[in-house]
C-alpha positions, 0 to 999 in steps of 0.5 A, a space after each residue: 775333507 770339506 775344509 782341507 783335512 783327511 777325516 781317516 785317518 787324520 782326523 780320526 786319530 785325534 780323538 781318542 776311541 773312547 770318546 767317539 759315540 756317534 758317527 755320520 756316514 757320507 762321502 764327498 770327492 774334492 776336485 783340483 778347485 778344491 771344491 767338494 761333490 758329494 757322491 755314493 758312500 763308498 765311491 768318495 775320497 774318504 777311506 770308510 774301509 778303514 774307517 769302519 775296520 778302525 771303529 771295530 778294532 777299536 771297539 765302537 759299539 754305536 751308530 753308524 747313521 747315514 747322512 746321504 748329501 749326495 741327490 742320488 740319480 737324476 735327483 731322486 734323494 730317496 733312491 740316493 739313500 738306499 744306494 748310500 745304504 746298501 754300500 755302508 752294509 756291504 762296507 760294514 759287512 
């Protein structure tokens, strides 16, 4: 997303689902100057929905690791990490 492309599902259908065995969680939004916010997982451009729901049709079976990039609210990166957290179970659910 950062350097033009769509992660999902774009990006992810060029590789094959055999070959994915780790997978960062984060969220960004691209703005109309093409610069990219980092944000909450799950309020972002990326479409995690489809994503994970991809993963599991596909039949991934490891982690799904946050990366939190986003400095969460008034900067506390801890409190960011729980939301992020939070919003990749219930997108896991």
């Amino acid at each position: 997303m950062v350097s033009g492309e769509t992660p999902f599902p774009d990006g992810y259908s060029k590789i094959p689902a055999g070959r994915m065995v780790h997978v960062h969680a984060k969220d960004c939004t691209i703005g109309e100057d093409h610069k990219s916010a980092w944000v909450a997982l799950g309020t972002g451009d990326i479409d995690w929905t489809g994503q994970i729901a991809a993963l599991a049709r596909d039949g991934y079976s490891g982690w799904i690791s946050l990366e939190t990039h986003w400095a969460g609210p008034g900067g506390d990166k801890h409190e960011a990490s729980r939301i992020c957290g939070r919003n990749l179970k219930k997108l896991a659910g």
